[in-house]
Every structure is written in structure tokens, then in C-alpha cells.
N, C-alpha and C positions, 0 to 999 in steps of 0.2 A: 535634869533637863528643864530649861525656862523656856515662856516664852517671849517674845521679845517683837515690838510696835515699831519700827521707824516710818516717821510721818515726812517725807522729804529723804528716802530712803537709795534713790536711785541715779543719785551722783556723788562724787565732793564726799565730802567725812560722812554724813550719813550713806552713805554706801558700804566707805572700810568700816563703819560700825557693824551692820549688815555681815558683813562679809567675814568678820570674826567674829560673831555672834553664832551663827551657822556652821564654820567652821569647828569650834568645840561641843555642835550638837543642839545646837540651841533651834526653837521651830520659831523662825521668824518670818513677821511680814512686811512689808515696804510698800510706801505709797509713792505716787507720781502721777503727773497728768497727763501722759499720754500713755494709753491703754497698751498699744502695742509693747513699746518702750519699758514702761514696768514690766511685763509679762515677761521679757527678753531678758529683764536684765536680773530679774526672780530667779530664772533660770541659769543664769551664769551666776550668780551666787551660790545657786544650791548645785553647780554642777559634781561637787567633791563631795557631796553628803544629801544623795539625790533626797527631793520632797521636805528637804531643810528649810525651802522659803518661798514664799510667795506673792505674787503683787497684785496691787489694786490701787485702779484709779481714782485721783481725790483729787480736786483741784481746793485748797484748804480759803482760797479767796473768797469764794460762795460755801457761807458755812451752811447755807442750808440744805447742802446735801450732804454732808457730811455724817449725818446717822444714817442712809441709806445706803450708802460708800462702805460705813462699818460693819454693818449689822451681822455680819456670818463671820464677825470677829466673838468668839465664844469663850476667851482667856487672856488675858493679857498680866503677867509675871511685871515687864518692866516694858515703860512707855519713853522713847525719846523723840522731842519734837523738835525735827532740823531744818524741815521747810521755811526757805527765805528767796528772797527776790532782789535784787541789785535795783536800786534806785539812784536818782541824781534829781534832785532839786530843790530847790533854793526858794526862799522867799521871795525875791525879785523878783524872778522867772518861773511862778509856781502851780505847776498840773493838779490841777484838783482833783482829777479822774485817778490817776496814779499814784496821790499821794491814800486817796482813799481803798484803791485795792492795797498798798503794803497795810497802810493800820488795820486793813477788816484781818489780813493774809495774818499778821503776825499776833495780833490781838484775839479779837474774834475767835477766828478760826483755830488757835491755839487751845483757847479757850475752848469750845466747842467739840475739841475733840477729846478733849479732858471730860466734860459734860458727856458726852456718847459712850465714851468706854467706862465710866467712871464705874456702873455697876457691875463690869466684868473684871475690874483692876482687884489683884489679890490685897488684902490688907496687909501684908508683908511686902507689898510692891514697892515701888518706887517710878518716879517722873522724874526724867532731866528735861527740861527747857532749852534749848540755846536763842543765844543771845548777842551780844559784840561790843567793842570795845568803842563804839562811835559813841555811847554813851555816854563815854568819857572823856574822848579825846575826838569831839568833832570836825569836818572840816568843809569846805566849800562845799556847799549842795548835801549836803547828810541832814538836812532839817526835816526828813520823816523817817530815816533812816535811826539818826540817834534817839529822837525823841519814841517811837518801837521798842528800841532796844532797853530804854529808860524802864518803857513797862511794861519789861518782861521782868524787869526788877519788882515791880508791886506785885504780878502776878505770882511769880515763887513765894513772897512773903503772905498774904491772904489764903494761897493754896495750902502752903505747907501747913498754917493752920485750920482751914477747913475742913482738906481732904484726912487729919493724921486720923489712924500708923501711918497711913499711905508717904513716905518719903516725897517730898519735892526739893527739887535745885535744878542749880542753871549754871550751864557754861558757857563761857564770854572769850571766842576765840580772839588774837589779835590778827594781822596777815602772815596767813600762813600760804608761805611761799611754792609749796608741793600741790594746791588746789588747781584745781583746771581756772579760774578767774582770777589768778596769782600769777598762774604758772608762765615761766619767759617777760615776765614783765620789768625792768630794771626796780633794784628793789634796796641799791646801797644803799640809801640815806635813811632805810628802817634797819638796817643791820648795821648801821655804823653805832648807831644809837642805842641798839640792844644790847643788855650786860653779858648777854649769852655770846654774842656774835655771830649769832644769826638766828634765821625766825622760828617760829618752832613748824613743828610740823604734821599733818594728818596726824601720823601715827601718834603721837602724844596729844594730839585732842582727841583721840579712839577712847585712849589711856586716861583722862582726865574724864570722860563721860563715861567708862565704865564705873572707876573707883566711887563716881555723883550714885551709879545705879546700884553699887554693892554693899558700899560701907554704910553701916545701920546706923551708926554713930551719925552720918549726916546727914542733915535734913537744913532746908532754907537758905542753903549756903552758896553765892556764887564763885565762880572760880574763873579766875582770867588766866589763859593760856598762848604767851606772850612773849615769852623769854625775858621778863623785868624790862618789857619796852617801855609800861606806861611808867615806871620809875624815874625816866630820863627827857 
């Protein structure tokens, strides 16, 4: 039995991580910003393997509470950090309030919870980061969105050599169409494009952030989870 961290743990893939995590027994815990909401949703995780998980509120924007949020976190086996925020803007038109909470949310805060748990992380452990494909392939209004995402790219490479044995990597989902911010949204002209023929989905980014959290062999490695969208 491991244990197992998701920081962003109470919706979207960080949930089905959650949720199969606990399921094979694993003592997991999940964060989220509203108090109730995690607590509720701990508990429908762990409803098939009662006291399998548990929640705690963390708003990862304001990293300074963030050791205070942790601190009755006493083990941590494997850490995956999924916490993200939908943004839109643009240079032209640009919120300097909003773009400053994504960079503290994804940076900082990412950061910071690595820094918090770091001397409860097993030296066998391992971190995934997620990340996104904006990095690569940006588009109108993603200019704090991709540039985030850009360094979570630095942040895996400095980590994985700072923190080693400790594993770091990161997964770079594309639109996955099974997400509740995907979902029902017209979405041909990224499946036309895709060599798969359609997008991929939760369940195979679960799949792509397990394999980041198990296989010893990898370390530092990002992995896009896309169906060979950005190929085309």
C-alpha cells in the first residue's frame, strides 16, 4: 500500500487519479478549495474502501498557507500536482490581477508544495507535475496560460535534479474531451486532426500519470497525452 498526494484532487483527471488510487488500496489524499466540497468528495472516493481518502482545503494561489494546509500530511509515497485554473488573456486586453494569481497558482504554488512535503516525500517516491499543451501549440488569449505551462517545463528539469532519487516528471495533457470543461463542447476540427481520430481521454491521462509515478526508469520526462494532435 502507498500513499498517494493529489493537490487539485477533487475534479477532472485529478479526481479519476484519486479514485483509482484508493480503489487498489492506496491511503490517499486530495486537496481543493472549498472545505465542504473536498470533505464530500473524500468521501465518495473512499466510499468502496472506507478511510481510503481524505480531503483538505488548499487554495495553492496563496502559497503561504500552504505548510499549514499540509502539515498533518505525515507520508507522502507519490505526489501528483493537478491543480490548474482556466484563464483567457491576451496582451491587448491584459488582467494583471489574474494573470498574477495563474503564475503564483501554477509556479509558486506548485513549487511550494514540493517545498512543504519535500521532507515527508520517500526517497523512492516520485512527483508528476501537470502541465499542457498550450505550451506548444498556443492560441488567442493563452499568454499566461502557455507561458505557466512553459515552466512547468523548467520546473521538472531543476527538480528532477535537485530532489534525486526522488523521481520528477510531468504530464502535458491535450483536450481531452471526457473533462467536464471539454465536455459537450463541439470539438471536430481537433479530431479531424488527430492521427487517432479522436481525443484522448481521462482515463488514459490516469494511465500516462501513473506509469510518470511508477516506472523507476523515468525521471525528468514530459509526456503529451494527445492522440499525435500536436504532430499535425
Amino acid at each position: 500500500m502507498s500513499s498517494l498526494v493529489v493537490i487539485g484532487g477533487t475534479a477532472g483527471i485529478g479526481r479519476a487519479i484519486a479514485q483509482r488510487a484508493a480503489g487498489r488500496g492506496d491511503e490517499v489524499v486530495v486537496t481543493g478549495r472549498d472545505p465542504d466540497r473536498t470533505k464530500a468528495i473524500a468521501e465518495e472516493i473512499a466510499a468502496d474502501v472506507p478511510g481510503s481518502a481524505r480531503g483538505i482545503a488548499l487554495d495553492i494561489s496563496d502559497p503561504t498557507t500552504i505548510g499549514a494546509a499540509l502539515a498533518d500530511v505525515d507520508h507522502v509515497d507519490h505526489l501528483v500536482v493537478a491543480a490548474i485554473e482556466r484563464d483567457q488573456n491576451t496582451a491587448t486586453n491584459y488582467d494583471v490581477a489574474r494573470a498574477i494569481r495563474l503564475v503564483t497558482l501554477k509556479l509558486v504554488g506548485y513549487t511550494e508544495v514540493i517545498h512543504t512535503l519535500l521532507p515527508r516525500i520517500a526517497k523512492s517516491g516520485s512527483i508528476v507535475l501537470f502541465g499542457g499543451l498550450a505550451k506548444d501549440r498556443p492560441y488567442p488569449g493563452s499568454t499566461t496560460v502557455s507561458t505557466v505551462n512553459g515552466g512547468v517545463t523548467g520546473l521538472v528539469h531543476t527538480l528532477a535534479v535537485e530532489l534525486a532519487p526522488i523521481r520528477v516528471n510531468a504530464v502535458h495533457p491535450g483536450i481531452i474531451a471526457d473533462t467536464p470543461f471539454w465536455e459537450g463542447k463541439p470539438l471536430d476540427h481537433v479530431v479531424n486532426r488527430t492521427p487517432i481520430g479522436r481525443t484522448a481521454t481521462t482515463d488514459e491521462v490516469v494511465g500516462a500519470t501513473e506509469f510518470l509515478l511508477f516506472n523507476g526508469g523515468v525521471n525528468g520526462v514530459h509526456l503529451a497525452v494527445d492522440g499525435g494532435w500536436m504532430l499535425t
